[in-house]
C-alpha positions in Angstrom: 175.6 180.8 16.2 172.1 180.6 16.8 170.6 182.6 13.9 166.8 181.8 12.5 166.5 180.9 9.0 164.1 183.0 7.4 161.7 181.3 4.3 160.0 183.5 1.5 157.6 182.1 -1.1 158.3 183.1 -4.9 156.1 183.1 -8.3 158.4 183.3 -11.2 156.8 184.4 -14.5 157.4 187.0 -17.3 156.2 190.0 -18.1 156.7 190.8 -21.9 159.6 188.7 -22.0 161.3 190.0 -18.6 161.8 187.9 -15.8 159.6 188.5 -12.9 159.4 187.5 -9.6 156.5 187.6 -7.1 157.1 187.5 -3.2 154.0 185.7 -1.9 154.9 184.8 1.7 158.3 185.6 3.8 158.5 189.8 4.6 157.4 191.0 7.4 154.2 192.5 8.3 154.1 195.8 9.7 150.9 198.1 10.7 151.4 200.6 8.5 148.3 203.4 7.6 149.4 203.8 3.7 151.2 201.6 1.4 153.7 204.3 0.9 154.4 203.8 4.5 154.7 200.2 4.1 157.1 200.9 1.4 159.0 202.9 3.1 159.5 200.9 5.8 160.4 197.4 4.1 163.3 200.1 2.2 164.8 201.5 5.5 164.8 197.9 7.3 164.9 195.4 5.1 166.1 196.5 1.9 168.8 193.5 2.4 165.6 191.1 1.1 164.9 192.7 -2.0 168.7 193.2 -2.8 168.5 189.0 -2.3 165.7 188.1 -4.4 166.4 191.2 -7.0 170.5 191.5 -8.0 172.9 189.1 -8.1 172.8 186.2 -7.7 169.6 185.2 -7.8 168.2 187.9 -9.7 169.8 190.5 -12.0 169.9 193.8 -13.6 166.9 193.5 -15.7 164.6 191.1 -13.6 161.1 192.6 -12.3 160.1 192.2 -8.7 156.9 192.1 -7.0 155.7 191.6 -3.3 152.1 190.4 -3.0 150.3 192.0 0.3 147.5 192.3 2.3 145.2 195.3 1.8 145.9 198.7 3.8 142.2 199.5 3.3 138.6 198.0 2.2 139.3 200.2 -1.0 143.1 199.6 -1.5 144.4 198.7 -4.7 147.8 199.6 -5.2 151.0 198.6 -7.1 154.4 199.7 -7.5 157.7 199.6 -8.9 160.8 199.2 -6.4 163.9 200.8 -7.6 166.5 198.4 -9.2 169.8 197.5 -7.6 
C-alpha cells in the first residue's frame, strides 16, 4: 500500500462556549476566482476532510469549524458557515 499521509494544522478554541476548530494548514489549494467557488469545490472533492475534523470522532454534532485561507482578492474578506454533519 503506498498511500501518502496527509497532515492538517488545527486551532482549538470556543466561541461562546462551543467548541471550535480552525484549519490553518493541510487542504488543498485550488485557483478558484470567488470564495463561493472555493467552497464549492472543497464540498464536491474533499468533503471526506471536513467530515474528519467536524463529526465523529474527533468532532461532533455541536462543534464549529473554520478553515483559514489565503485571500481570493486584494479586497476579500469573507467568512462562512459549512453545513454540519
Amino acid at each position: 500500500m503506498n498511500k501518502k499521509a496527509i497532515c492538517f494544522k488545527t486551532i482549538e478554541t470556543h466561541t461562546l462556549g462551543e467548541p471550535t476548530r480552525i484549519v490553518t494548514e493541510g487542504f488543498p489549494k485550488y485557483a478558484a476566482k470567488s470564495m463561493m467557488e472555493y467552497k464549492e469545490y472543497l464540498e464536491n472533492n474533499y468533503d471526506q476532510y471536513r467530515s474528519a475534523h467536524m463529526c465523529e470522532p474527533r468532532g461532533h454534532k455541536d462543534m464549529v469549524g473554520a478553515l483559514l485561507v489565503e485571500p481570493i482578492s486584494k479586497k476579500s474578506g469573507y467568512r462562512y458557515h459549512l453545513h454540519g454533519c
